[in-house]
N, C-alpha and C positions, 0 to 999 in steps of 0.2 A: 505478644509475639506477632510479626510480620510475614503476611502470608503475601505472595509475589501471586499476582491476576495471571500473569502471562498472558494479557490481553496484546499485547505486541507481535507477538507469533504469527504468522501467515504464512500458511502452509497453500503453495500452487502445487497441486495435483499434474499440469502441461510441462512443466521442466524436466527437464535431462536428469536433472539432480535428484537423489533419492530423497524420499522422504523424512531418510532418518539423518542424513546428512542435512537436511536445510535448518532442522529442529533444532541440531548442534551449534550449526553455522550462528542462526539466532539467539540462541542464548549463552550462546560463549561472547558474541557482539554487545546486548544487553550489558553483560556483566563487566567488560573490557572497557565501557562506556560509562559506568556508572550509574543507569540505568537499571539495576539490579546490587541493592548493596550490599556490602557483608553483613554478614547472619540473617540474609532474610531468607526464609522457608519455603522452597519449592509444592507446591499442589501434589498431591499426590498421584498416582502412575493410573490410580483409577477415575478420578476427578478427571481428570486431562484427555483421558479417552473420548468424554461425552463432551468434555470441553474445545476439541482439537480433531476430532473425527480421523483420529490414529489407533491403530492395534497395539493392544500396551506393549509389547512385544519393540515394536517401534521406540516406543518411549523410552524402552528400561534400556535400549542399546544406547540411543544418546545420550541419557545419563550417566550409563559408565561409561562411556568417555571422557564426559565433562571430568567425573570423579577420577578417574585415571589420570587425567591431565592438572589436574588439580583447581578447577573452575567449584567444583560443585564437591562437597564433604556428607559422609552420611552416619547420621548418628544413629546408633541403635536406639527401636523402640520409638523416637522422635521420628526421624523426616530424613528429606534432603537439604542442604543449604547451600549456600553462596558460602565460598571460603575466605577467607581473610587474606586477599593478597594487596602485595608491595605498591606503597603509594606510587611509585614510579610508573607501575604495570596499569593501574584504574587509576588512582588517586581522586583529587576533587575534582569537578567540572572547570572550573576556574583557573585550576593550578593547570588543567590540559591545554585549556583555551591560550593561557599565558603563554607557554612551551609552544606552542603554533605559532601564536604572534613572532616570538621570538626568532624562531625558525624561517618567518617568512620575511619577515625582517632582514636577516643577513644573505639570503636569498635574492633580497631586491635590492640590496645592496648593493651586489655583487654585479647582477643581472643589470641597474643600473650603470656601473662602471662600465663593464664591458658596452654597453648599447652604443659610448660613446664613442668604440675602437670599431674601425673599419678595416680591410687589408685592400676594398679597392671600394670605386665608385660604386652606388647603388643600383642597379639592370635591375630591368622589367620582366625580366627571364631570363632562361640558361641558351635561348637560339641567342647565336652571333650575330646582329644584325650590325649595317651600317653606321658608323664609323668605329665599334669598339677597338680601343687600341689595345696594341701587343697581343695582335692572335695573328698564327702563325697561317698559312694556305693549307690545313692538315688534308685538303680534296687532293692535294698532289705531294700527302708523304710520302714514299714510296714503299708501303703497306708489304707488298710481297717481299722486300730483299730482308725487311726487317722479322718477317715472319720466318723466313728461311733460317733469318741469324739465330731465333730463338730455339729453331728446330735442332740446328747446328748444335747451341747452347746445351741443350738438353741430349741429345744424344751422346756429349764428349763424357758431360760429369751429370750424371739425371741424379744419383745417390746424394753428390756431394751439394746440388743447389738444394736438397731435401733436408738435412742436416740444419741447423742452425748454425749462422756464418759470422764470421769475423763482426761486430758491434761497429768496425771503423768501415766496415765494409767491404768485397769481395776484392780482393787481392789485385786479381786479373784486371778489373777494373781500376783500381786507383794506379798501376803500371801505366794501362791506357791513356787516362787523364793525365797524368805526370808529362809521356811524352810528349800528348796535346799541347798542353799550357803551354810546355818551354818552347816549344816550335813555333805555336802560332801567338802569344800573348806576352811571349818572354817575362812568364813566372819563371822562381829559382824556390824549385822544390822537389822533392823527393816521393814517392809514392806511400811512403810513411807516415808525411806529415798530410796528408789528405784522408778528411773523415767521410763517408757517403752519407747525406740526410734525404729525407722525405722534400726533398725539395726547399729553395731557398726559405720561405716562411719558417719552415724548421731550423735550416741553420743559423737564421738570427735570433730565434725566440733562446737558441744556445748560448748563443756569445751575451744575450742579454742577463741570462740566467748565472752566468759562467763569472762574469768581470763585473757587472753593474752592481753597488751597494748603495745602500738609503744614501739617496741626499748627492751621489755621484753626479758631473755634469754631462751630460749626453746632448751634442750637437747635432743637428739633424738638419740638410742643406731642405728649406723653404723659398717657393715648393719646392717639394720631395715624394718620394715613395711611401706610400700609405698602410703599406705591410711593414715596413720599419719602423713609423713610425708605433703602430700595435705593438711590435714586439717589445719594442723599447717602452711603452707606457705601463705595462705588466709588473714591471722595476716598479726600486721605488726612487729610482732616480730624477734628476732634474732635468726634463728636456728643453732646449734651450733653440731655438728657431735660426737657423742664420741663412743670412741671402745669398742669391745667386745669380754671379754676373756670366759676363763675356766669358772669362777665362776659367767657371767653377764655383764651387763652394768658396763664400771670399774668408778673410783671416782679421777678424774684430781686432784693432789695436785695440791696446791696454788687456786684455785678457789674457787672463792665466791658461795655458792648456789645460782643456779637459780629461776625464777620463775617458774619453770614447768620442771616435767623432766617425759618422756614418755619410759616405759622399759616393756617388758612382760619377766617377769620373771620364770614363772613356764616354757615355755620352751622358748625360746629365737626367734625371727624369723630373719634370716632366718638359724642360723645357728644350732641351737636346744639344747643350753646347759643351764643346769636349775638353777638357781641364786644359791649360797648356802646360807646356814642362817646364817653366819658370815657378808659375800657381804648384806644380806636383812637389816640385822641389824645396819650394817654400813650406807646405804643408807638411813633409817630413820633416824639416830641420826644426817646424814649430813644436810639432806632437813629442820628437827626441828630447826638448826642454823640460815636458814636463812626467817624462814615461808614463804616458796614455798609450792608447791604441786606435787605429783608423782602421774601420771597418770598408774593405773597399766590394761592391755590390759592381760585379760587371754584368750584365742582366742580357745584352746582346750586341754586344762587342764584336761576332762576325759578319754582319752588316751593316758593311761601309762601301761606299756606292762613287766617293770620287778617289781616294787613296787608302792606304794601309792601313789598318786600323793603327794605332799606338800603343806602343809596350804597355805590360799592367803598372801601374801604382807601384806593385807589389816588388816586381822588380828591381827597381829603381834603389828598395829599401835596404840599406846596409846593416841596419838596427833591430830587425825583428819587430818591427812594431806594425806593420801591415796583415791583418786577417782578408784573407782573399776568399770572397764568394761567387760562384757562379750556379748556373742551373743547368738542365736539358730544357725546359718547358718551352721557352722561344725558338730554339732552335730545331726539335723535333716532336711534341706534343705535350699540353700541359696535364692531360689528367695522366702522363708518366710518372710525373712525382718525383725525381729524381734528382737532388742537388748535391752542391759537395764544399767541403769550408778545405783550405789548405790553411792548415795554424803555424802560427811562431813552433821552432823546437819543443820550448817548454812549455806550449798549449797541450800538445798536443794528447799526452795521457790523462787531463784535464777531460776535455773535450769528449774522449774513448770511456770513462767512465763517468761522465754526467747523460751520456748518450744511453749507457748502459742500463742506469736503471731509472731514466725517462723512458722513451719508444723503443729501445734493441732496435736489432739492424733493419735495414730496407731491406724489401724481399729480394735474395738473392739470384730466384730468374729473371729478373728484370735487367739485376745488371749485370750480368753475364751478356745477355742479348747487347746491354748496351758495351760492352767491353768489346765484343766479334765486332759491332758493327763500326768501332773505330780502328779496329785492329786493320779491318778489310778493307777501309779506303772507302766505304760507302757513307759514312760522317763528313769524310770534308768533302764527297761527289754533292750530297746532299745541302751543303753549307752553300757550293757554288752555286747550283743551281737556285737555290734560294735567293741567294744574291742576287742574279741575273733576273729573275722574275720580280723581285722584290723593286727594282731599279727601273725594271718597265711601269711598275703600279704604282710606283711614286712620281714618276713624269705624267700616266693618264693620270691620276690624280690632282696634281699643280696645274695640267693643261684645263683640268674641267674647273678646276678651283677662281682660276684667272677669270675663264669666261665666266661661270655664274656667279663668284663673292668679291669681283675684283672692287674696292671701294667700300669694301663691307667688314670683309677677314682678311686681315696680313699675315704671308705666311713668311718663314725665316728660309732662305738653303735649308736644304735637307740631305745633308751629305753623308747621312748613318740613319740607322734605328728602323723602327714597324712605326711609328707614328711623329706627328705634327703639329707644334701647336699653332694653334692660330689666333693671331690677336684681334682682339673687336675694336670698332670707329663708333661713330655717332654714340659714345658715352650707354652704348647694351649692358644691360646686366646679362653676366654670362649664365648667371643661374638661372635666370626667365629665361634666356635664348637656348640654351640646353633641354628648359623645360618643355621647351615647345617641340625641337625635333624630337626628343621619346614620344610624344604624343602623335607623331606622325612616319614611328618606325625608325627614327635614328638615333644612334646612340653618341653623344658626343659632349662626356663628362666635363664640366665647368673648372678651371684653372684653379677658380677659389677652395673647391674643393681636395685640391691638394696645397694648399696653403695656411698655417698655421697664424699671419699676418695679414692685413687688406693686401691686395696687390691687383696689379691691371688686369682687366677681365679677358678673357680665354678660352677657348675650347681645344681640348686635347682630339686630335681624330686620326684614325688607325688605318692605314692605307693595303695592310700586308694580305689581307684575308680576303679580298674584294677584285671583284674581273675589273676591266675596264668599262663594260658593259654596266656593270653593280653600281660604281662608281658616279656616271653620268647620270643614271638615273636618280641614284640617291642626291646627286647633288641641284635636279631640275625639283627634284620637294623639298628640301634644304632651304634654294633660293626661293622659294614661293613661301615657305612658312616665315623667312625673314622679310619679306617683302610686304605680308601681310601686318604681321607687328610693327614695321616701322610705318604704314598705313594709318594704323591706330593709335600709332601713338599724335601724328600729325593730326589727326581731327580732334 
């Protein structure tokens, strides 16, 4: 018969933990371990004393436990023992080790897949520095009116934003947004067919979830947006790369329409050019051939800086076959979180219960605050003024751009949007040249990185967030770190 040392044991008298408790802890681990097998014979309660420098007292408490819990069994006249349990619970050392591998295995698996998905370029940190694109001026949100609206908010219905709210989202809210759209974007929709999400990543990881089956073909305008492209790789659909000229996402002869084709058209990301209404036109009579759907992503479609913006996509569509997405993030802050899908009819109870028991609803004081603060006129005060600022910081910025990269970065008109791309000369890799301004405080993501094909080198740069003051300066280390590189590279 097998007598257990219980030389394992170590008892620290300086811990928190009682004494009788660590004796448990250890040999209930032992035995979970395998380490202690079935039917081997615990020492006796008196051995153990001189053995373990415990009050048997001590001992006999942790073992009925163990025997309570079913670790340890006691037989009359004999002893105590290690009970016989379930290979699953101890089993062999080997069979555990497998079940590990196993487990770590689909783990990195997984963890591999994902490593591969981005939703945006990679930053050195969470401070905004120069040039990151698409952040808005939040030093001049207007913090008090919106704090007042929340007060507002909360004083009309404090009960009712307590309760848990509508899945598709807070009523008052999608009214607001309804009349927005039709007014300023000429959407044709109802406040019915508008779901609220946690912000646009949310509503595409939806629509992905929602329409995309194995094997589906999902077009995705290259380059393009980085967070659609994630949502859409999560599928197990087929992403399918397509280019982007003058006039948009272009239209591949000989191909069949897809199941999903994903394009922001009003102004194009990341290169900035705005679909025309010939390319809009064409693109629904193609998608209507094959009953697919065009996911259209208008991301900041109120800043445009020499005319109108242009109707949505959505509008234009006689067929249902347009999913319209928008956000707040651009336009009033991104850690708000706040987006919204307006669906086809027949999405739309789709959409309300895939929402339902994914995330449930976005917290309902949020948009309440946001529903007053379109109700009141202080969204589109705040849209304007945005504008007007936005329009001065994209002139200090081209003016500084000219003086220190003229001959170096081309930039395009910039007739819309928070950023710019700019094209490189003398054959730069835009990835060394990107690498080099984070290294000296700027951030100014490489084109290739939104690119799923080669294509000509690039840097995306963010004009929205930055004084004119910010700007200059960023831009006299800019030229000097480009200046130094192309230094080197001639010797």
């Amino acid at each position: 018969m097998t007598v257990a040392s219980l030389n394992m044991v170590r008892i620290n008298r300086r811990l928190r933990e009682s004494l009788q408790l660590q004796l448990y802890r250890q040999i209930r681990q032992a035995i979970v371990s395998g380490r202690l097998s079935t039917g081997v014979r615990l020492p006796s309660t008196r051995d153990l004393v001189s053995l373990l420098g415990l009050s048997r007292n001590t001992i006999i408490y942790a073992f009925d436990r163990l025997v309570s819990e079913g670790y340890l069994e006691g037989r009359r006249g004999s002893g105590i023992y290690v009970s016989a349990l379930p290979l699953s619970s101890v089993g062999a050392t080997g069979s555990r080790l497998t079940s590990q591998a196993v487990r770590k295995n689909v783990v990195s698996s997984r963890l591999a897949k994902l490593s591969q998905v981005n939703v945006s370029p990679e930053y050195p940190g969470a401070k905004v520095r120069p040039f990151r694109p698409c952040q808005p001026a939040i030093d001049l949100f207007p913090l008090r009116n919106w704090n007042r609206a929340r007060s507002s908010a909360l004083r009309i219905n404090a009960k009712e934003l307590m309760w848990e709210g509508d899945v598709a989202g807070l009523p008052r809210l999608r009214r607001a947004l309804a009349n927005y759209l039709q007014d300023s974007r000429g959407v044709r929709c109802e406040a019915e067919q508008i779901v609220i999400t946690a912000g646009t990543q949310e509503a595409l990881s939806l629509i992905a979830a929602l329409l995309i089956e194995p094997n589906d073909e999902v077009w995705l305008e290259d380059p393009g947006y980085l967070g659609a492209r994630a949502a859409f790789s999560r599928t197990e659909g087929k992403l399918v790369p397509v280019a982007v000229d003058g006039e948009g996402i272009t239209i591949p002869s000989k191909r069949r329409p897809p199941k999903l084709i994903y394009t922001t058209p009003s102004r194009q990301f990341p290169r900035g050019v705005t679909m025309s209404l010939s390319r809009r036109l064409a693109l629904l009579e193609f998608i209507r051939t094959g009953n697919g759907w065009i996911v259209e992503d208008d991301y900041d479609s109120e800043f445009r800086y020499l005319d109108r913006p242009m109707p949505s996509l959505q509008g234009l569509d006689q067929g249902e076959s347009v999913i319209y997405v928008g956000s707040f993030s651009k336009v009033l802050f991104a850690s708000l979180r706040l987006g919204y899908i307006v669906a086809p009819t027949n999405l739309v109870d789709l959409f309300r219960k895939l929402k339902e028991v994914g995330s449930g609803p976005v917290p309902a004081i949020d948009q309440a605050t946001a529903a007053l603060f379109i109700e009141q006129g202080l969204f589109a005060t705040h849209i304007r003024r945005m504008r007007r600022l936005y329009r001065e910081r994209r002139d200090a910025f081209l003016h500084e751009a000219n003086k220190y990269f003229l001959g170096l970065i081309d930039f395009p008109t910039i007739d819309a949007g928070m950023d710019v791309m700019g094209y490189l000369s003398h054959n730069v890799s835009d990835v060394e040249l990107s690498r080099r301004f984070r290294s000296v405080g700027i951030d100014a993501p490489p084109l290739s990185s939104y690119s799923l094909r080669t294509c000509e080198p690039g840097l995306l740069f963010g004009f929205t967030s930055f004084t004119p003051a910010q700007t200059r300066m960023a831009m006299q280390v800019a030229a000097k770190s480009i200046g130094s590189m192309l230094r080197s590279r001639s010797l």
